[in-house]
N, C-alpha and C positions, 0 to 999 in steps of 0.2 A: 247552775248545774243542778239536778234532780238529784235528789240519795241516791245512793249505791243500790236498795231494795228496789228499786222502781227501774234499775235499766236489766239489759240483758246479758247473762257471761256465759262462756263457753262454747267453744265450739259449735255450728249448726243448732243453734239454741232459735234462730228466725225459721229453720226450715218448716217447721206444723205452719205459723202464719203463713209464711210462701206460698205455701201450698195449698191452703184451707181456707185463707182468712179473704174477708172483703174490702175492695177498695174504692177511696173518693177522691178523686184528683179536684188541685184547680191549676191554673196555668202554672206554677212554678213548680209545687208540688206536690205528693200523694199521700196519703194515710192506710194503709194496713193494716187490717185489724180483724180481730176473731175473740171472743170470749175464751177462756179459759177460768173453769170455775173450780181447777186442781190446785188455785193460785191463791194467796192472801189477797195480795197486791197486784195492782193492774203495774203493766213495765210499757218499757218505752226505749227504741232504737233508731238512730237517725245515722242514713245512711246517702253518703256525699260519692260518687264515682270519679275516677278522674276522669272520665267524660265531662263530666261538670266543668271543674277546672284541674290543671295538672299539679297546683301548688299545693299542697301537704296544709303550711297556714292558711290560704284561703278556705281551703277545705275544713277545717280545725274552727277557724274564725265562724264558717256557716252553722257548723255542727253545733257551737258551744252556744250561739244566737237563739237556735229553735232549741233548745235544752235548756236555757234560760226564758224562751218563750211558753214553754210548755209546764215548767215550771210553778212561774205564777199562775195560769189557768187549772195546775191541778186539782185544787179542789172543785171547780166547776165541772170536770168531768164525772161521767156516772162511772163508778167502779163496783156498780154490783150487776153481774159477777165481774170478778176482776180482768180487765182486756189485755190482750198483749197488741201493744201500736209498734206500726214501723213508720215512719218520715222517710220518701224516699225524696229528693234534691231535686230539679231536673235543670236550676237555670241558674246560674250564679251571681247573676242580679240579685239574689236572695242576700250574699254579702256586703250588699252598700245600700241597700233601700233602707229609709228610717225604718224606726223601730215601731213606729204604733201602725205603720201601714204591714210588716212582718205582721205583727200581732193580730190586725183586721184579720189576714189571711188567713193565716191558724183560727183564727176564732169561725171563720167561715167553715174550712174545710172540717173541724167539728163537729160544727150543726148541721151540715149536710152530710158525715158520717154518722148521725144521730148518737153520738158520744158526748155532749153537753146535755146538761142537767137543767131541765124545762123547770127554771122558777121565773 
């Protein structure tokens, strides 16, 4: 799980990215994202519908996966200025696929949100 500075609280706190921000899908799922340079810190919200799946843990299980996925990649992301990301779910395959094919993903959908750091 990412510190507590790095995700998002309160109420309608996604709605500016919602609305504002750009997105990069891959088949499973999507990245949201907008600079925010009012911000120290870049954050991060992942976001599972019951359209995905109806189970509460399943959902819980996916969430805690790509927040542990994103996790380790954080310092490879660029935070200047600091971005706000949203992870949206789309397939739930995302809960039982190993973990470094997860990680390919994320690492993909990244570099094609140009949010990884060109070393």
């Amino acid at each position: 799980m990412i510190a507590k500075k790095y995700r998002f609280h309160g109420y309608g706190s996604l709605k500016f990215v919602y609305s504002k921000g750009r997105v990069a899908r891959s088949k499973y799922l999507a990245i949201k994202f907008h600079p925010n340079p009012r911000r120290e810190n870049s954050r991060l919200a992942v976001v599972v519908s019951k359209k995905v799946t109806k189970k509460a843990p399943a959902r819980n299980r996916i969430r805690r996966r790509i927040y542990e996925s994103m996790r380790v990649k954080w310092n490879l992301i660029n935070h200047a200025p600091a971005n706000d990301m949203i992870i949206t779910v789309f397939d739930e395959r995302i809960g039982t696929i190993p973990s470094k094919e997860l990680d390919l993903i994320i690492d993909e959908l990244l570099t094609s949100a140009r949010l990884k750091n060109q070393t």
